[in-house]
C-alpha positions as CSV (number, residue, x, y, z in Angstrom):
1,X,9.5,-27.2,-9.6
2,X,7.0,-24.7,-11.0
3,X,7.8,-23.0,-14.5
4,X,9.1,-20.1,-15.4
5,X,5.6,-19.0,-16.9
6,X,3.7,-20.9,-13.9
7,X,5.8,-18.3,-12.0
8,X,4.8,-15.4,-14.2
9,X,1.4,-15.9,-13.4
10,X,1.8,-16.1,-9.8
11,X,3.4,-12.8,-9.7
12,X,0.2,-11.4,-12.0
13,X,-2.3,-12.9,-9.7
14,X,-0.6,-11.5,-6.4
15,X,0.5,-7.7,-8.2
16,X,-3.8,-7.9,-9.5
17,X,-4.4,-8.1,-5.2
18,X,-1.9,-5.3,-4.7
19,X,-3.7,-3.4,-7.1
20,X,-7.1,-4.5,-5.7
21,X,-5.7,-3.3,-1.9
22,X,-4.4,-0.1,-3.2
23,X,-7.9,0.8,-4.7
24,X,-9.9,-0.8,-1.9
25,X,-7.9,1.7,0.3
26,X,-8.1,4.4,-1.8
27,X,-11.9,4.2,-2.0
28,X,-12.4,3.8,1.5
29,X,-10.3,7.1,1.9
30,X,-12.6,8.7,-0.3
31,X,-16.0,7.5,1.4
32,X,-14.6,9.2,5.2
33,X,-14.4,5.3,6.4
34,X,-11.7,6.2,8.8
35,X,-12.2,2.8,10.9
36,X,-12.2,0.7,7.8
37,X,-9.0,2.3,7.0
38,X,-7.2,1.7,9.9
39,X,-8.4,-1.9,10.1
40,X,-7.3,-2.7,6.2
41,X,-4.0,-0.3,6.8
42,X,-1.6,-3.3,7.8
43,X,-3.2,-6.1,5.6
44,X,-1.7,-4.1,2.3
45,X,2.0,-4.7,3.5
46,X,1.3,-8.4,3.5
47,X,-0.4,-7.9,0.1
48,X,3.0,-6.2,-1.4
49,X,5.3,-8.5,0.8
50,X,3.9,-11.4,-1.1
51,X,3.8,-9.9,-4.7
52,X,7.5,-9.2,-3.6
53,X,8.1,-13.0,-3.1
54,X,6.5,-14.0,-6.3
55,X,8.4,-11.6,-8.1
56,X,11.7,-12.7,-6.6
57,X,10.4,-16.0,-7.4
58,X,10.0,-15.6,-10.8
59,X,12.9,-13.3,-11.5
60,X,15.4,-15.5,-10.6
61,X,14.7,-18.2,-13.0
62,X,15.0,-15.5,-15.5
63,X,18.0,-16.0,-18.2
64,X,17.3,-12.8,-21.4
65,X,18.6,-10.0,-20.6
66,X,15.2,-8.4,-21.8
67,X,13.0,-10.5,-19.9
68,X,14.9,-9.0,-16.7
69,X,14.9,-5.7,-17.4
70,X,10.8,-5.8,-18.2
71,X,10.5,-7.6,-15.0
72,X,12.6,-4.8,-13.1
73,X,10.5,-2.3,-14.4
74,X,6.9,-4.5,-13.7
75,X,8.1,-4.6,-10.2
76,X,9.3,-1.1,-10.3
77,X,5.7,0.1,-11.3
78,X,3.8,-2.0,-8.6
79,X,6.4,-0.5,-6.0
80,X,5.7,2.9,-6.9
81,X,1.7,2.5,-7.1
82,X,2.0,0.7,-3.8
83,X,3.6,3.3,-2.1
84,X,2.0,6.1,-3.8
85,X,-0.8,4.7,-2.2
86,X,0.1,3.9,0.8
87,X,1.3,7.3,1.4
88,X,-1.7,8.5,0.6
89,X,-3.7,6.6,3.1
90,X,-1.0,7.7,5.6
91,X,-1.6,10.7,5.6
92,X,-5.2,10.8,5.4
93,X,-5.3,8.3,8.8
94,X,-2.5,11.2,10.7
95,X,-4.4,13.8,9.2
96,X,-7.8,12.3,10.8
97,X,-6.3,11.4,14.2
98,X,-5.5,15.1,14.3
99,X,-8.7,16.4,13.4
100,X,-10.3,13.9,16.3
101,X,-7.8,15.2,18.8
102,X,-10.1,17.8,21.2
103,X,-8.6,20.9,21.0
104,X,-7.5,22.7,23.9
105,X,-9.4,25.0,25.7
106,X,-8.9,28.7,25.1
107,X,-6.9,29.9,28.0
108,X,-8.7,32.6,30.5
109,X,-6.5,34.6,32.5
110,X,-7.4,34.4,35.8
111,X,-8.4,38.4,37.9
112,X,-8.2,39.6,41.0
113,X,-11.2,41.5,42.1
């Protein structure tokens, strides 16, 4: 069985590739790379499902009261920069798929002559 500190660094390793994503993402948003964002879109859930894991992991071997309230908050601000970016991207991918919608075409009222 791993240690509690093996454990810890688990959770560090996978919350550094949630960070990693996030950025990744957010860099791609910035450079236009519409494609490359909807390709990398789904991988970041996976990315945050298994920081979750190795959090859990490593939170439930945890005894101090401390130790479990700093580990709620670690995972609290992972959480929040995951989904702060993630919402970000969201909104950037519905707000392109709009813009490459083609618009209709103005409507010309048909006359009689």
């Amino acid at each position: 069985m791993a240690s509690v500190e093996d454990l810890r660094k688990v959770r560090t390793v996978e919350k550094t590739r949630v960070t990693k994503r996030v950025n990744e993402l957010r860099r791609l948003v910035i450079e236009d790379a519409y494609s490359d964002v909807v390709d990398k879109f789904d991988s970041i859930k996976a990315v945050f499902h298994d920081f979750m894991q190795a959090h859990d992991a490593y939170s439930t071997r945890l005894q101090d009261e401390a130790d479990i309230v700093a580990s709620e908050k670690y995972f609290s601000d992972v959480e929040c920069s995951y989904i702060n970016g993630l919402q970000g991207v969201r909104d950037y991918i519905k707000s392109e798929s709009k813009d490459s919608t083609p618009p209709n075409p103005p409507h010309t009222p048909h006359t009689s002559q």
